[in-house]
C-alpha positions as CSV (number, residue, x, y, z in Angstrom):
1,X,0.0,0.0,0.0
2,X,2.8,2.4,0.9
3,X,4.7,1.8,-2.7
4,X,1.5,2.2,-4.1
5,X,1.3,5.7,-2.5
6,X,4.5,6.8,-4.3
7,X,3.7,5.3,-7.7
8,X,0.6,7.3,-7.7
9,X,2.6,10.2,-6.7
10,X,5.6,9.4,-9.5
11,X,3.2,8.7,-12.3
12,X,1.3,11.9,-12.4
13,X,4.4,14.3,-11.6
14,X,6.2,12.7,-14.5
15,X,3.3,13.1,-17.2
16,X,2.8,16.7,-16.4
17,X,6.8,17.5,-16.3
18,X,7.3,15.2,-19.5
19,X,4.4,16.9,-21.4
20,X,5.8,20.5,-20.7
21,X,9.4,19.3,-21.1
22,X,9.5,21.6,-24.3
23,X,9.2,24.7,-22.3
24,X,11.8,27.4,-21.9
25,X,10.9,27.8,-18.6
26,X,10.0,23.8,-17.1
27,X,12.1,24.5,-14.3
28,X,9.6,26.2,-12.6
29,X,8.0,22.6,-11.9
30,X,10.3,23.1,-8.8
31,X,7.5,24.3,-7.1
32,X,5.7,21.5,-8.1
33,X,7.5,19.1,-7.0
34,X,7.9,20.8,-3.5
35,X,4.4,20.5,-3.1
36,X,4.0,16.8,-4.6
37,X,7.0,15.8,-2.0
38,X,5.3,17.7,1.0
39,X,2.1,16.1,0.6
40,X,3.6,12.1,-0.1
41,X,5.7,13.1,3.5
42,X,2.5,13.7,5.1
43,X,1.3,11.0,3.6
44,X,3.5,8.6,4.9
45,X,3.8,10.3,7.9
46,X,0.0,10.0,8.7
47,X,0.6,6.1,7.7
48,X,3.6,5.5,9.9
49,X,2.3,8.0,13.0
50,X,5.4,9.6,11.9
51,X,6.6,13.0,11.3
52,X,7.7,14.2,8.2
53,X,11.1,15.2,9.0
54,X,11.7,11.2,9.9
55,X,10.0,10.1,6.9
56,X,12.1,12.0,5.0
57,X,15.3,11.0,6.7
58,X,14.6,7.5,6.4
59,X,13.3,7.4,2.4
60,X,15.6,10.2,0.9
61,X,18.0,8.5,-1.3
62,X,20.3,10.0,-4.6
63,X,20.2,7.6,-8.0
64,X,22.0,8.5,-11.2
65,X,19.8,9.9,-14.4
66,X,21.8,11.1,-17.7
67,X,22.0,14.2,-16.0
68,X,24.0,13.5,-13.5
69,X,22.8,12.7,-9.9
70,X,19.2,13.6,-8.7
71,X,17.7,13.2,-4.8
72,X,13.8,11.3,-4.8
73,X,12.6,9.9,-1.8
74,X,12.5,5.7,-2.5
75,X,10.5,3.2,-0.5
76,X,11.6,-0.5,-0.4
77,X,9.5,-3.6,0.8
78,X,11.8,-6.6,1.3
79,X,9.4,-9.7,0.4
80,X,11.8,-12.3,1.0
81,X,14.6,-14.7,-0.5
82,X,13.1,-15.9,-4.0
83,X,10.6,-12.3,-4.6
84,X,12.2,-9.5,-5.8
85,X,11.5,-6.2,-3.7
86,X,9.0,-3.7,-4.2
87,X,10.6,0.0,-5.2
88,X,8.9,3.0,-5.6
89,X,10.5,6.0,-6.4
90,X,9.0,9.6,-6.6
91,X,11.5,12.6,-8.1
92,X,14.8,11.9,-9.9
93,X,13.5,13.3,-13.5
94,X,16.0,15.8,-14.5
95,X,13.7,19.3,-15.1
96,X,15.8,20.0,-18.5
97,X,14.2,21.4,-21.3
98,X,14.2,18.4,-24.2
99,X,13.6,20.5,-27.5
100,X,13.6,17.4,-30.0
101,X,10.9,16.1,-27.1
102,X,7.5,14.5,-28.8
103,X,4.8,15.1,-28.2
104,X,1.7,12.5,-29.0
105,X,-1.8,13.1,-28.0
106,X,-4.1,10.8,-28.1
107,X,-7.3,10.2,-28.1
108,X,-9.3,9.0,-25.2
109,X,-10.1,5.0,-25.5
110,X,-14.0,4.7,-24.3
111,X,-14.4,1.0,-23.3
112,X,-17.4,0.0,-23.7
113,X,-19.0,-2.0,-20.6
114,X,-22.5,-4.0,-20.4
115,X,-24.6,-2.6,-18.0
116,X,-24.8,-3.0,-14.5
117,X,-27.1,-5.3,-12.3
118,X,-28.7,-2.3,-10.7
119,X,-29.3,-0.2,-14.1
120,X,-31.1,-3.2,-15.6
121,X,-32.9,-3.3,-12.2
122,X,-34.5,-0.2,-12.9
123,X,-35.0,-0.5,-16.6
124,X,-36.9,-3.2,-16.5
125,X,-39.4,-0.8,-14.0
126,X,-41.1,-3.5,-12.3
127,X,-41.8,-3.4,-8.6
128,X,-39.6,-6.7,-7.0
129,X,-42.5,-6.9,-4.5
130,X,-45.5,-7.1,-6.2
131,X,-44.8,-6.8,-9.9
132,X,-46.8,-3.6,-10.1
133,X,-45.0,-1.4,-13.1
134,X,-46.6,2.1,-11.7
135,X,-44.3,4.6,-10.0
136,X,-41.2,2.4,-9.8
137,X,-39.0,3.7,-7.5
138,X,-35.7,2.1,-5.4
139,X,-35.7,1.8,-1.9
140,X,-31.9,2.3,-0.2
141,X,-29.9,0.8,3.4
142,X,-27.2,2.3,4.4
143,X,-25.8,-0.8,5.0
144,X,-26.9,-4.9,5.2
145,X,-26.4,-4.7,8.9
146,X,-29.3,-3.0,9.3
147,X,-31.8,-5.6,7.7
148,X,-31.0,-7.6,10.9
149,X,-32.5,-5.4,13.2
150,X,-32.7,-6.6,17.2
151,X,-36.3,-7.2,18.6
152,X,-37.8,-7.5,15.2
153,X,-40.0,-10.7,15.7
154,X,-40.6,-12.0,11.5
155,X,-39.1,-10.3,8.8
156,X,-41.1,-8.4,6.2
157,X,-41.0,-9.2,2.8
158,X,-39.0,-7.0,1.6
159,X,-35.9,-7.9,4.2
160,X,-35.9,-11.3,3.4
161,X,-35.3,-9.9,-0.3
162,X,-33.0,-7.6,-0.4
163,X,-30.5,-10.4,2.3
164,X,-31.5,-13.0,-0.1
165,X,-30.0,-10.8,-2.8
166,X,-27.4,-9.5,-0.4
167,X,-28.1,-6.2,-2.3
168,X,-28.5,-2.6,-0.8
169,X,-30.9,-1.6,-3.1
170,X,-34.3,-3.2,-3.9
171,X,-36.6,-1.9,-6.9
172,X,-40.3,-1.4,-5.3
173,X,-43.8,0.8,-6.4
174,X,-44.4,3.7,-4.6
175,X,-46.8,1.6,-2.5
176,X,-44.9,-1.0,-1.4
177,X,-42.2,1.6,-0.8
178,X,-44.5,4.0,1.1
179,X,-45.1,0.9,2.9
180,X,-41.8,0.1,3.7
181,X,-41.3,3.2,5.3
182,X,-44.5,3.2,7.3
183,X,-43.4,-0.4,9.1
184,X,-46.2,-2.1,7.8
185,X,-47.1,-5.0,5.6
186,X,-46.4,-4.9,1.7
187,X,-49.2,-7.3,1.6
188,X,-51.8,-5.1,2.3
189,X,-50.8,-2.4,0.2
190,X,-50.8,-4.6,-2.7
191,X,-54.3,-5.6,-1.9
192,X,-55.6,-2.3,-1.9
193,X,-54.2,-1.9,-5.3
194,X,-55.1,-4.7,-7.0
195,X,-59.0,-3.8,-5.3
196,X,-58.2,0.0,-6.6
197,X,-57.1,-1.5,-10.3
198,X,-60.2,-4.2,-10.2
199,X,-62.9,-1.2,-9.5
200,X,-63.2,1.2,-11.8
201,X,-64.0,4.5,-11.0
202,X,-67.5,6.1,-10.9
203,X,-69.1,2.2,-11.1
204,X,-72.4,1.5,-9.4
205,X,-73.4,-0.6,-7.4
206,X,-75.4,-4.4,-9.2
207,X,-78.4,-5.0,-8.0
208,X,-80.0,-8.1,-8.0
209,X,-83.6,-9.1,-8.9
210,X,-86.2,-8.3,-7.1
211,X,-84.5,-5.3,-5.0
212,X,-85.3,-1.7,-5.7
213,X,-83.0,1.1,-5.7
214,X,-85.4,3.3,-3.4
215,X,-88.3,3.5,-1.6
């Protein structure tokens, strides 16, 4: 993890400085690198419950480029007889202007990815509950923890769902979902739908043979 700190570090100094290594004036990435070095210290400072001025002390190190010698701060994890070691290095690149530098910009690569479990979810706008396709919404946990709440004597529905699943969201009408909230049964709610869908509105009542409508 520590290396990985540095490599992070490394990589992005180096593109900027080796993009503007045309530039009269790319010694000014001084500055930069001041402030890239600062913050990696405090970095590994934080990690180590260290200071900066040991961290410092005990990664600064000199290596040879073609311009001679140049300080970086290295870190080295040993891993053994038969594994190489892990280096990371940040600093050593020369800030010398390169004028036959080149330059090649390209263009971003867009991968193209299939889509994830929870966008398919909610395309296919169904309620997971009921089946009901009007008002689909999707009802969030913080975390699964909190399906298994303490005193709760069955568990709804809807919790045995989304821990079946082992998922954080669950895809639900805005009944079910108002129902959710309001600590009662899905069951119900889903009743009174499907009574509310089955009766249309403004209908009368049938009356049978024989019985009047009034007096």
């Amino acid at each position: 993890m520590i290396t990985a700190f540095e490599a992070q570090y490394q990589s992005e100094y180096r593109g900027i400085v080796q993009y503007y290594l045309l530039a009269q004036n790319v010694g000014w990435f001084n500055t930069l690198h001041w402030v890239a070095q600062t913050s990696l210290l405090k970095t590994l400072a934080g990690k180590h419950r260290s200071t900066v001025t040991k961290m410092a002390r005990k990664h600064k190190t000199t290596m040879e480029t073609e311009h001679g010698p140049r300080k970086c701060l290295q870190v080295v994890i040993h891993r053994g007889e038969n594994k190489k070691p892990l280096v990371a290095r940040f600093g050593g690149i020369p800030l010398k202007r390169k004028q036959e530098a080149i330059l090649v910009d390209r263009h971003p690569q867009f991968a193209m990815t299939n889509r994830s479990e929870l966008l398919q979810r909610v395309l296919a706008d169904r309620c997971e509950l009921c089946g009901s396709k009007e008002k689909v919404e999707v009802h969030h946990i913080r975390k699964l923890a909190d399906l298994e709440k303490p005193g709760r004597r069955a568990k709804p529905a809807w919790v045995k769902q989304m821990a079946a699943r082992r998922r954080k969201t669950l895809i639900v009408c805005r009944k079910c979902h108002e129902a959710i909230h309001a600590g009662t049964s899905t069951a119900s709610f889903r009743k009174q739908g499907l009574e509310s869908r089955m009766t249309p509105k403004g209908s009368s009542p049938v009356w049978e043979e024989g019985n009047e409508k009034g007096p």
